[in-house]
N, C-alpha and C positions, 0 to 999 in steps of 0.2 A: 784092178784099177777101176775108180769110177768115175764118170763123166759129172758135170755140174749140174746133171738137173737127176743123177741119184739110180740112173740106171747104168749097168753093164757092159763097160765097151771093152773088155781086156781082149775079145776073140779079135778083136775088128784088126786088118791091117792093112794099110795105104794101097798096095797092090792088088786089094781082094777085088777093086771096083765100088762102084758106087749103088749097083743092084745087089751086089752079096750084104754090102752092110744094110740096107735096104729090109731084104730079105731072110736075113741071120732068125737065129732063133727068139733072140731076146729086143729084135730090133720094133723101134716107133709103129711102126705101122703095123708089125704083127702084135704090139700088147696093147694098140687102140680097140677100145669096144664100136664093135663093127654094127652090130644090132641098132646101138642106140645112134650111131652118125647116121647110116642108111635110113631109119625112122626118122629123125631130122631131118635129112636133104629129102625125101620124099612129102614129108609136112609143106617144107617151101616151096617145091616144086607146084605141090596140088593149090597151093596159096599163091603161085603164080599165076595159073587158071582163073581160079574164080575173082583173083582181082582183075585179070582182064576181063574175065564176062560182067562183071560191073561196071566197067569204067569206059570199055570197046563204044560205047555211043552215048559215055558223059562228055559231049562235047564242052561245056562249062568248066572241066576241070583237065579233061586232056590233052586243052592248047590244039584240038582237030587231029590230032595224032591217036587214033584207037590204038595204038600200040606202046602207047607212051606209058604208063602203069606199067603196064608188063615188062618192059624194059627194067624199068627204075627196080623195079621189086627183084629182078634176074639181078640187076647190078648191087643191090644191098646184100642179096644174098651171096654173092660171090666176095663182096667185101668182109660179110659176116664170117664166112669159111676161112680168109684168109685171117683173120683176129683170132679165128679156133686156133690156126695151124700157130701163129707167133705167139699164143699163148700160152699151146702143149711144149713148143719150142724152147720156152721162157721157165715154163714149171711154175706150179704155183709155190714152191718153196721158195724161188726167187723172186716172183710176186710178194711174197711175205714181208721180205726185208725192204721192200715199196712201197708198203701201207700208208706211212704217213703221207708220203709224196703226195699218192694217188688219191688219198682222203682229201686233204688239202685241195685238190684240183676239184674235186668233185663240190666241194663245199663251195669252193668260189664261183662256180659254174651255175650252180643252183642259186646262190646269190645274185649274180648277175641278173637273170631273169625278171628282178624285183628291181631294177634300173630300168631306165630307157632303153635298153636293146633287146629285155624281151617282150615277144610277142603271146597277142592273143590268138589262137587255131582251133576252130571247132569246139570257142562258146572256155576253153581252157587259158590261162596266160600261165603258159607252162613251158616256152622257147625262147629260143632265140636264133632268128634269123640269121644266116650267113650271108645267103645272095644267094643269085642265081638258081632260083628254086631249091634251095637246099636250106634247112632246119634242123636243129638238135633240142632233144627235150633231155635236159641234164639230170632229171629224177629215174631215167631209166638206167643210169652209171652209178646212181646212188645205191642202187639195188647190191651192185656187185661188193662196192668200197662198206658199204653194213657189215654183208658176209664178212670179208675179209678183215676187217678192220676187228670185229667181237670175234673169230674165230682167233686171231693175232693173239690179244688178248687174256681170252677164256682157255687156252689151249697151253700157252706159255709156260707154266709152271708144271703141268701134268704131263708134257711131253720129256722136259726135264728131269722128268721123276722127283720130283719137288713136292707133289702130293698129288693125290688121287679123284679130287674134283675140284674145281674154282672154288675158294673164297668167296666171303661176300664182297669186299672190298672189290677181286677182280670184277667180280659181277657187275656191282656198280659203276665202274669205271667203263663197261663196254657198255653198259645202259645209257651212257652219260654220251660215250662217243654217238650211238644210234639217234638220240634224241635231237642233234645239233641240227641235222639233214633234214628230217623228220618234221621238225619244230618249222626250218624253213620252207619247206615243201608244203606246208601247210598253206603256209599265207599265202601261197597262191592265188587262190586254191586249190592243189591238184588233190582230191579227196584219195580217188581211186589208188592213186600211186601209194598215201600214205595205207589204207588198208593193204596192199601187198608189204609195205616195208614194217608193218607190226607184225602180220604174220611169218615173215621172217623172221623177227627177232625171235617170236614164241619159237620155232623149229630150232634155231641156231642155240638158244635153251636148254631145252629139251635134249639137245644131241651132247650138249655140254656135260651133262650131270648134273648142271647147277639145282641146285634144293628146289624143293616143290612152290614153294615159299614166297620165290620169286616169279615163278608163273603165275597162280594165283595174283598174287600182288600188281603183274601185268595186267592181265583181263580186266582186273579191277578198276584198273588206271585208265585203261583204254576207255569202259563204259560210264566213267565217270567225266573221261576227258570229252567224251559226244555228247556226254550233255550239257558240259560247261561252252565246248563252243556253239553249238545251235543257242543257248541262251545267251551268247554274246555276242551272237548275229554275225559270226565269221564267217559263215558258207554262203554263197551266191544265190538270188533265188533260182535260178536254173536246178540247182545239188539238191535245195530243199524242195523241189517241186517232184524232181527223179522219184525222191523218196516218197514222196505222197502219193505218188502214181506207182508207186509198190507195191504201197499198203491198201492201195483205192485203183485198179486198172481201169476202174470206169470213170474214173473224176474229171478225168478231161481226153477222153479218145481222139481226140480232134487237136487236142496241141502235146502237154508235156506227154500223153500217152499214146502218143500216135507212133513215135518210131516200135514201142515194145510192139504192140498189137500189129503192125506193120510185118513184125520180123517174125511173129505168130503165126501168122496168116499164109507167107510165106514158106515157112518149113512145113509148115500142114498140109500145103499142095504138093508138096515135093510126093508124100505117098512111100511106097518102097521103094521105089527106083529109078524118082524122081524126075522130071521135064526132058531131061537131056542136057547137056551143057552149051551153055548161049542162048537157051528155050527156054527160060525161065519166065511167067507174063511178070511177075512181081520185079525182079532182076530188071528185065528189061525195058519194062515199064516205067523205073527208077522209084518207084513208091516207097521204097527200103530207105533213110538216111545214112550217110554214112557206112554204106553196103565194101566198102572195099578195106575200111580197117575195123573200127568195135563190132559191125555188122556183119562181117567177113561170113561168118559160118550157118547165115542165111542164105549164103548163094548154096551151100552146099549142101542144106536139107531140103532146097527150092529144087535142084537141076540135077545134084546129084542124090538126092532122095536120104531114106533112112538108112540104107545100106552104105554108102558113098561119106555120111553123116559120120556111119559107124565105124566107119576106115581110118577117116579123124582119131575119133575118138581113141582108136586100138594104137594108131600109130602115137600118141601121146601118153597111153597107157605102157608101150611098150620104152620110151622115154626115159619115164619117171620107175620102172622097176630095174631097168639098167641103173640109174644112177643110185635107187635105194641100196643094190649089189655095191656098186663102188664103195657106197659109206659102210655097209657091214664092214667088206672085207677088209679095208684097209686100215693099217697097224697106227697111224697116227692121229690123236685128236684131233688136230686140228685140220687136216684131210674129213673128218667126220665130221666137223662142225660143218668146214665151208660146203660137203656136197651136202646136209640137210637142207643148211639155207637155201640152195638152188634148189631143191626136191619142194619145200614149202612155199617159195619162190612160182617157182610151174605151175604145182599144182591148185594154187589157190588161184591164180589168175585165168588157169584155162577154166575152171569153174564158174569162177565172176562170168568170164565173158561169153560163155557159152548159156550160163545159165541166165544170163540176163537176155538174151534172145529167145528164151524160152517161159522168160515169162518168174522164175524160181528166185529172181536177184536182181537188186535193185539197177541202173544203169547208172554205171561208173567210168564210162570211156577208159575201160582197161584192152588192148589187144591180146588176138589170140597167138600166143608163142609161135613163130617161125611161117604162121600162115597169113595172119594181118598184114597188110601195107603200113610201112612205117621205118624207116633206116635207123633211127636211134634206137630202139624194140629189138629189129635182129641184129643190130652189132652185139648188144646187149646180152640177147640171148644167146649167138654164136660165142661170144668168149666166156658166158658160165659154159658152155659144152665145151667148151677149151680146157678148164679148169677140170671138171669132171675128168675128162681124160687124160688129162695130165695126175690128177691123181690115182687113175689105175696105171697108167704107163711107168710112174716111178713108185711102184710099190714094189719091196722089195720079192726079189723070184726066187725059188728052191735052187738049191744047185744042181 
């Protein structure tokens, strides 16, 4: 017999308790990838430090509560975990048959923001306020509804044995769904969000089978599309200045270049084994902007040095080759498609945001996965780890 979300419950019986099913052979918890959860709750954990050593004496932003961040960020991340757990719960197969719902919701959400209720946050009008100090940026949900929505799609026919790669037709149809989000996300302007959501589609792609054809013909589109809107003056000067102070770090040190060289200056002092945590002069001096989300991973080349830096980095690395396993191993397309999308997902963002603190990439106000401060970021991220997990948990086992 099998349960609705595809794995093995014939052993299981009413009597056994509730730790034997628990602890059975083929049970949830023993087919979760342990490596890649423990490397995740460890990211947020160490991202719950270094936002408080940023934030522990911003009185401007911590309402006099030095503990107020850290709270908030313990509390998203325990929200987050729990979106993992009803996630894996959920199955992404039953997600599947959701897509439209969820697309739909996500699309009007993002639209929203283009009305009177959303807000502009650090220079972005990419929310909307709820109250009570609480915010959603509805482009971080878009992420997930892409994945799912072009893996729905692209996956459809080939899992059906229908045939062996998408169609161009399918192709375009999930090009068409991508671009809807995408096209609105724009006029924000949320720049950064849309660079994560192309490089999705390129991964989701790629893992499809789809012809080469259509990649190519992306890139294409993409660099074609930055040039049509910089010439039609869609991006903010704030976007177009980021980029100037790129390609020129000396053009204006003093204003659009003052946060990059800021966060420069800071991981440089850190050394190998950096100030100590709460020691940091930079950190604590608040010269960093924006030290507790895009800047996040300045406190921790600052205080906790190159080594501390490099912890990060390994625990992100150890992340993204877990879920790369998930997509090998598992027998269905469209399991491959949605964990690429979260694999090209991750890793281009933790690149953006690291590498723009270092100086290698322009500033995009993108956060670092599971360590930034920011509740819509890790719901986000906790239910792709949902998803992940959910598709090693129901892949089918040996007898």
């Amino acid at each position: 017999m099998s349960g609705s979300n595809g794995f093995s419950v014939a052993r299981y019986s009413p009597d056994r308790g509730s730790w034997a099913r628990l602890t059975a052979r083929d049970s949830i918890l023993r087919r979760l990838d342990w490596p890649m959860l423990l490397s995740a709750i460890a990211l947020s954990v160490i991202g719950a430090l270094l936002v408080w050593s940023a934030t522990r004496n911003r009185t401007e932003l911590n309402q006099g509560d030095p503990y107020y961040f850290l709270f908030r960020h313990a509390l998203n991340t325990g929200i987050g975990l729990a979106l993992m757990a009803g996630t894996v719960w959920l199955g992404h197969r039953t997600l599947r048959g959701a897509v439209p719902v969820l697309y739909g919701i996500s699309v009007l959400l993002v639209l929203l923001v283009l009305t009177p209720l959303g807000a502009t946050i650090n220079g972005a009008h990419a929310w909307i306020v709820i109250g009570g100090g609480f915010s959603l940026q509805p482009s971080e949900f878009v992420k997930i509804t892409i994945i799912l929505g072009m893996a729905m799609l692209l996956a459809a026919q080939v899992d059906a044995g229908d045939q062996e790669i998408p169609d161009h037709r399918i192709v375009a149809k999930s090009l068409g769904l991508a671009a809807v989000p995408m096209g609105i996300v724009m006029l924000m302007p949320d720049l950064g969000s849309v660079m994560v959501m192309v490089v999705i589609v390129l991964g989701v792609l790629l893992a499809s089978g789809a012809s080469n054809r259509w990649v190519l013909g992306l890139i294409g589109a993409g660099v074609a599309g930055a040039v049509l809107v910089t010439m039609l003056g869609l991006l903010d000067e704030y976007q177009i200045n980021r980029f100037a102070a790129f390609a020129n770090p000396e053009l204006d040190p003093a204003g659009v270049g003052y946060n990059t060289n800021q966060a420069r200056i800071a991981i440089g002092s850190g050394g190998l084994l950096g100030t100590g945590l709460f020691k940091g002069s930079q950190t604590t001096g608040q010269f960093v902007p924006e030290q507790q989300t895009d800047f996040v991973f300045t406190v921790a080349g600052e205080e906790l040095g190159f080594l501390g830096a490099g912890f990060i980095l390994f625990l992100l690395g150890v992340v993204l080759w877990r879920a790369c396993r998930i997509a090998r191993e598992t027998t269905e397309l469209y399991g491959t498609i949605v964990a690429a999308g979260i694999i090209a997902w991750f890793a281009f963002q933790a690149f953006e945001n690291i590498g723009m603190t270092l100086g290698i990439m322009p500033v995009a106000g993108l956060p670092l996965p599971f360590v930034s401060y920011g509740g819509s970021s890790m719901f986000a991220v906790w239910v792709a780890v949902g998803l992940l997990q959910s598709i090693k948990v129901q892949r089918p086992m040996s007898a």
